[in-house]
C-alpha positions as CSV (number, residue, x, y, z in Angstrom):
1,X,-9.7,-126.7,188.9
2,X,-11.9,-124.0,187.6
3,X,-15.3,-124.7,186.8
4,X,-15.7,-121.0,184.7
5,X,-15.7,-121.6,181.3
6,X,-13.2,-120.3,179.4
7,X,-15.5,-118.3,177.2
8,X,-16.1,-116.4,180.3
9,X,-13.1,-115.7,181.3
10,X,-12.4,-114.1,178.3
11,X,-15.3,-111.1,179.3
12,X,-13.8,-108.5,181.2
13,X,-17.1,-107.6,182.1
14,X,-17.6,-110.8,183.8
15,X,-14.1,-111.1,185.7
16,X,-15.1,-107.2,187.1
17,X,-18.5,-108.2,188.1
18,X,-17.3,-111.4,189.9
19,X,-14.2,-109.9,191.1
20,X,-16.1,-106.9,192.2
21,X,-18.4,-109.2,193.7
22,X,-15.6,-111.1,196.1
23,X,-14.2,-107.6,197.2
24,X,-17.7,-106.8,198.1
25,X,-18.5,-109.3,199.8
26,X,-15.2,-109.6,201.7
27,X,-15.7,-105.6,202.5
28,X,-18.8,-106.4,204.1
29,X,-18.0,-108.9,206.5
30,X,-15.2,-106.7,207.6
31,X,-17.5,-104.1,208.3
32,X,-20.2,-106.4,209.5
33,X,-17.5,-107.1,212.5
34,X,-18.2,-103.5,213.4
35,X,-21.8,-103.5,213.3
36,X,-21.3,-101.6,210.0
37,X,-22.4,-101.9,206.1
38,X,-20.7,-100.1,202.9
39,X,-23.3,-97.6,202.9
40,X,-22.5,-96.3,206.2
41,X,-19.3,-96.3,205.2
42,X,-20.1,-94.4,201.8
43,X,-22.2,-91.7,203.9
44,X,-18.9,-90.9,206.4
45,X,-16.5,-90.5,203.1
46,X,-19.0,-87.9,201.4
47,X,-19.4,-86.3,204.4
48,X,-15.7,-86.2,205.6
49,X,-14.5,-85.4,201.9
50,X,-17.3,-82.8,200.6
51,X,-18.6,-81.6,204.0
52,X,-21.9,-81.6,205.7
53,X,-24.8,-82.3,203.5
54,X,-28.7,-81.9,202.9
55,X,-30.1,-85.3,203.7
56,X,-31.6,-85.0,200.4
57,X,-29.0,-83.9,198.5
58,X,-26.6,-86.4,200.3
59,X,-28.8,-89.3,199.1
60,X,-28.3,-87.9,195.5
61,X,-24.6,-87.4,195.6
62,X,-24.1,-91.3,196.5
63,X,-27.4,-92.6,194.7
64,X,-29.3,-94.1,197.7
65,X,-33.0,-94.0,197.4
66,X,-34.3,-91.5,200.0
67,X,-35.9,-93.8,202.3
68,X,-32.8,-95.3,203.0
69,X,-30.6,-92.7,203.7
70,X,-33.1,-92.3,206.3
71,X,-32.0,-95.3,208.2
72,X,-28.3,-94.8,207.3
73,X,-28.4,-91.8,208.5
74,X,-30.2,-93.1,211.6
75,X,-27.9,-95.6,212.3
76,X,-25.0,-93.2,212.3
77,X,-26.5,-90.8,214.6
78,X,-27.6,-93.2,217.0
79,X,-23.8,-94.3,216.8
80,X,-22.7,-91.3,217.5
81,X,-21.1,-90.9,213.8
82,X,-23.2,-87.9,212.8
83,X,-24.9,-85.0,213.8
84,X,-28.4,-84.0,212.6
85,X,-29.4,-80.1,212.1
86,X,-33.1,-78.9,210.8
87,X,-33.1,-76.2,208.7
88,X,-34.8,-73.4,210.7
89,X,-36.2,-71.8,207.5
90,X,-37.5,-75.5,206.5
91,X,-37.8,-78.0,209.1
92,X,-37.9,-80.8,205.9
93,X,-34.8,-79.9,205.6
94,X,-31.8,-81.9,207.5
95,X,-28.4,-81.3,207.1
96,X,-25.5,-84.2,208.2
97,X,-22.1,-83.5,209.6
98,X,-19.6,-86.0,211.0
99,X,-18.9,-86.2,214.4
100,X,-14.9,-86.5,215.5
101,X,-16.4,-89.7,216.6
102,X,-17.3,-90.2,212.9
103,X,-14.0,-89.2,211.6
104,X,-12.0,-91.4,213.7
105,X,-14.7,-94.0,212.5
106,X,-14.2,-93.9,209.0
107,X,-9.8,-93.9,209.5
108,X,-10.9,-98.0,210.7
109,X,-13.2,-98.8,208.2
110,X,-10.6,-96.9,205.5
111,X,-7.8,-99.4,207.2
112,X,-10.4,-102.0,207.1
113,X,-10.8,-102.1,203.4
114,X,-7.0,-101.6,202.8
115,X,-6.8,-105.0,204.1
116,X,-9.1,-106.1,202.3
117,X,-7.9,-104.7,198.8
118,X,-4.6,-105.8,199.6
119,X,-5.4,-109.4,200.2
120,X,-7.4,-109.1,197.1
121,X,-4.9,-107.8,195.0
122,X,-1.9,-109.8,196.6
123,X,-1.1,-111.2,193.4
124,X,-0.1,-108.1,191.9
125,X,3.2,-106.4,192.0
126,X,2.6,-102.5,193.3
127,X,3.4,-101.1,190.0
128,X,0.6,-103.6,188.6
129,X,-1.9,-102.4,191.2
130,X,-1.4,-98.8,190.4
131,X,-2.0,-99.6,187.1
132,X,-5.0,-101.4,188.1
133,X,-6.4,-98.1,190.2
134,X,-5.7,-96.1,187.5
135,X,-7.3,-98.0,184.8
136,X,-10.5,-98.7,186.9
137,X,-10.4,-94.7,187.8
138,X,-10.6,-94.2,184.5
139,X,-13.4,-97.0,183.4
140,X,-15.9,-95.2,186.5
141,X,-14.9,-92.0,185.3
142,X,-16.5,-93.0,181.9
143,X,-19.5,-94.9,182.8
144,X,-20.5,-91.9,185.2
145,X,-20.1,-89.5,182.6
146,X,-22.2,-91.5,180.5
147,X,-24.5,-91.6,183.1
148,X,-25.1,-88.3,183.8
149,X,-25.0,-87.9,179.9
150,X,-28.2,-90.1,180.3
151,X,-29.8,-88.2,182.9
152,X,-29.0,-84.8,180.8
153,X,-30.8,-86.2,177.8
154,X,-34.0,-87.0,179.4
């Protein structure tokens, strides 16, 4: 028996934040397993999809406060994930690439979350979890575009 109210359930804001919540959650314990959080895993897909980064600008790209991405980017270097350049014009300056270590690293924790998504979305046909991707695509798509319509405006 569920203990949600109904009125809740009705909120597809709610059922996203508790559903995103659960995948979360579940994600990170997978991860966990491999001595690993989400944001490590975040830093390896920008850098393996968009190329090496600025620290800096890597930290905006994926909205992580600067100090942190210090000590994700630490953690992945020490691991062997990521290499770590100064800028010889700049020595503030670092710029991040992924190791073939780090490659091969993110293909696990990719597989990782596949399980992960499809034991959370087991109760779905395939043609209803497409739709699903497609419609959340879209949903981020607009909430970051009103977000950087924010940022614009200030």
């Amino acid at each position: 028996m569920s203990e949600t109210p109904p009125s809740l359930l009705g909120l597809t804001t709610y059922l996203l934040s508790k559903t995103g919540k659960a995948a979360r959650s579940r994600l990170a314990a997978r991860l966990a397993d491999r001595d690993m959080r989400l944001w490590h895993m975040a830093v390896l897909s920008a850098l393996v999809d968009f190329g090496p980064h600025v620290q800096r600008e890597l930290a905006s790209r994926l909205g992580i406060d600067r100090s942190d991405i210090v000590k994700i980017v630490d953690d992945l270097a020490v691991a062997g994930l990521i290499d770590r350049a100064r800028d010889t014009g700049d020595r503030r300056r670092v710029t991040v690439t992924p190791t073939p270590a780090g490659r091969a690293a993110l293909r696990e924790l990719q597989a990782e979350a596949l399980t992960v998504q499809e034991t959370l979305l087991a109760p779905l046909t395939g043609s209803e979890q497409a739709q699903l991707a497609a419609l959340l695509r879209r949903v981020h798509a607009h909430v970051h575009e009103g977000a950087e319509e924010s940022k614009a405006g200030r």
